[in-house]
N, C-alpha and C positions, 0 to 999 in steps of 0.2 A: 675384791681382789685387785681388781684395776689401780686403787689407790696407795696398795702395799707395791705392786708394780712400780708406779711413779715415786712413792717416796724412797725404793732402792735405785730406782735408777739416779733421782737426784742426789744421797749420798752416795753412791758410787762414781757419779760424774768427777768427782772433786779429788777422787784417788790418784786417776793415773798423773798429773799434774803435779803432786803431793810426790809422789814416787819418783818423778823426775827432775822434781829440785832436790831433794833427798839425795838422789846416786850423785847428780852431778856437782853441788855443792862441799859434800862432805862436813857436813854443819849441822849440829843440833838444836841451834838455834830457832827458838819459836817451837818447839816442839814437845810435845808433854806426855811421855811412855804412859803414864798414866791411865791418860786420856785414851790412848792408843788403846789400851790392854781391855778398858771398858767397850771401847767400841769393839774388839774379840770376843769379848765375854757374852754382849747382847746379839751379836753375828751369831755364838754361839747357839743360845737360847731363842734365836730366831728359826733356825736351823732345825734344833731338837723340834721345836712345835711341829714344825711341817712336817717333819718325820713321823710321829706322834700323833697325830691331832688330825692335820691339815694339808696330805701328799697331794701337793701339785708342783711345777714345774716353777713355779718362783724359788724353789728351795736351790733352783741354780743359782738367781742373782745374790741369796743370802750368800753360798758358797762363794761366789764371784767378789762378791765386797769384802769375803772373810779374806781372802786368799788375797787381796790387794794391800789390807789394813795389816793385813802378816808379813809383805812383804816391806812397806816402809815401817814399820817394827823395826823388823833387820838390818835395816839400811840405817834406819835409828841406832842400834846398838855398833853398828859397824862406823859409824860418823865418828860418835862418841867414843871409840876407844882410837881411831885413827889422830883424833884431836888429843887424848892424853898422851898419845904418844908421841906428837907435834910439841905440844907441852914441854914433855920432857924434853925433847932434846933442844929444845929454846932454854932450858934452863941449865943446860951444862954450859 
């Protein structure tokens, strides 16, 4: 348990950072929804286990890394239509 410990805390370290160049930028750039949606989907399936499987209290850092990778998602899609919209009106 110790090591599942340590391995969410190190990808979750890398979140709030990610989230704050994200809001402040408004830039897409470097950044792959894809990628995003995978790291949700095993947050998910991380989640379900412990729920399932293996209740113990690490099921918060999964929730903690879900609900950060959720939020620059948002910020991902809010960049990206703020930039088409930039776009267009560079093009009128």
């Amino acid at each position: 348990m110790i090591f599942e410990i340590l391995m969410l805390i190190c990808f979750g370290a890398a979140w709030p950072l990610s989230i704050y160049k994200s809001y402040t930028s408004k830039s897409v750039e470097g950044k792959s929804v894809a990628f995003l949606f995978v790291l949700l989907v095993g947050y998910v399936f991380g989640i379900l286990h412990k729920f399932f499987y293996s209740f113990d209290n690490v099921i918060y850092l999964y929730i903690l890394n879900f609900v950060m990778v959720s939020i620059d998602t948002a910020l991902y899609f809010r960049s990206k239509k703020y930039m088409e919209k930039s776009n267009s009106t560079l093009d009128r």
